[in-house]
C-alpha positions in Angstrom: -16.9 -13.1 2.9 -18.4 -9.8 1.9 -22.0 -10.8 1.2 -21.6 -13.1 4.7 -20.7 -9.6 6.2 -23.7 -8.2 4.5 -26.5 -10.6 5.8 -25.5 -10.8 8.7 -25.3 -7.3 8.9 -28.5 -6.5 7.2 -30.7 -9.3 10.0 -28.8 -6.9 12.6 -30.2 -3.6 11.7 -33.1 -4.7 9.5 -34.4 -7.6 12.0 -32.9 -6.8 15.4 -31.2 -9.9 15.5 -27.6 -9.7 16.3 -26.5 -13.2 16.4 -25.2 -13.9 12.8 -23.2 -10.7 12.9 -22.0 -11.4 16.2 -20.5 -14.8 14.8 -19.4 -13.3 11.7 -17.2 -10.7 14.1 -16.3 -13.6 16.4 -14.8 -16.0 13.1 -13.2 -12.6 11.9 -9.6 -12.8 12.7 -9.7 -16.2 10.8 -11.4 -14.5 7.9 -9.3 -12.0 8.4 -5.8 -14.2 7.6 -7.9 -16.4 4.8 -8.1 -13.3 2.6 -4.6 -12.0 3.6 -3.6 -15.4 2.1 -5.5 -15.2 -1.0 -4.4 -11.5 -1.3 -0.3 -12.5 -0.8 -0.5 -15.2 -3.2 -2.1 -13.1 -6.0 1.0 -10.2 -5.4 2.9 -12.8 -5.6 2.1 -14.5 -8.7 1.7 -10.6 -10.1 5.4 -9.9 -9.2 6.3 -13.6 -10.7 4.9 -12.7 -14.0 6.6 -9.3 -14.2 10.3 -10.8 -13.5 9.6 -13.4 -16.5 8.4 -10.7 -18.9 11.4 -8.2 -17.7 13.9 -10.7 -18.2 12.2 -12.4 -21.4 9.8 -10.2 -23.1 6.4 -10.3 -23.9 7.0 -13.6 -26.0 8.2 -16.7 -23.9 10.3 -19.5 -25.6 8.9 -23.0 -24.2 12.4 -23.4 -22.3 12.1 -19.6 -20.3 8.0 -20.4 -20.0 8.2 -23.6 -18.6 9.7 -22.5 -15.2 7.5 -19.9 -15.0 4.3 -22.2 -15.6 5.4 -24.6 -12.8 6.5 -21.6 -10.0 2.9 -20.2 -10.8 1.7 -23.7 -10.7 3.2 -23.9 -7.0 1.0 -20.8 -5.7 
């Protein structure tokens, strides 16, 4: 998304020619909620992990990492 943002910025300015950029603002909303998505998940899985290793330690039996594996598996 970023280096889309950049080109199309970059033919704007460099090449006077607005029409990528003017897409790439027009699809932003939707890019907007893609990374959102992408950004929730990983928090998520983050927060996962730290319940697990709070309530088990740093070393997971097979039983306590299983559950954990499949959860993170889900996102």
């Amino acid at each position: 998304m970023i280096s889309e943002y950049e080109h199309s910025y970059k033919q704007f300015v460099d090449d006077d020619t607005p029409r990528l950029f003017l897409n790439f603002l027009a699809d932003a909303e939707a890019s907007y909620l893609l990374l959102s998505n992408h950004v929730s998940i990983a928090t998520h899985s983050v927060n996962f992990w730290r319940n697990y290793m709070g309530r088990y330690g740093a070393e997971l039996r097979r039983e306590e990492f299983m559950p954990l594996f499949d959860g993170l598996m889900v996102l």
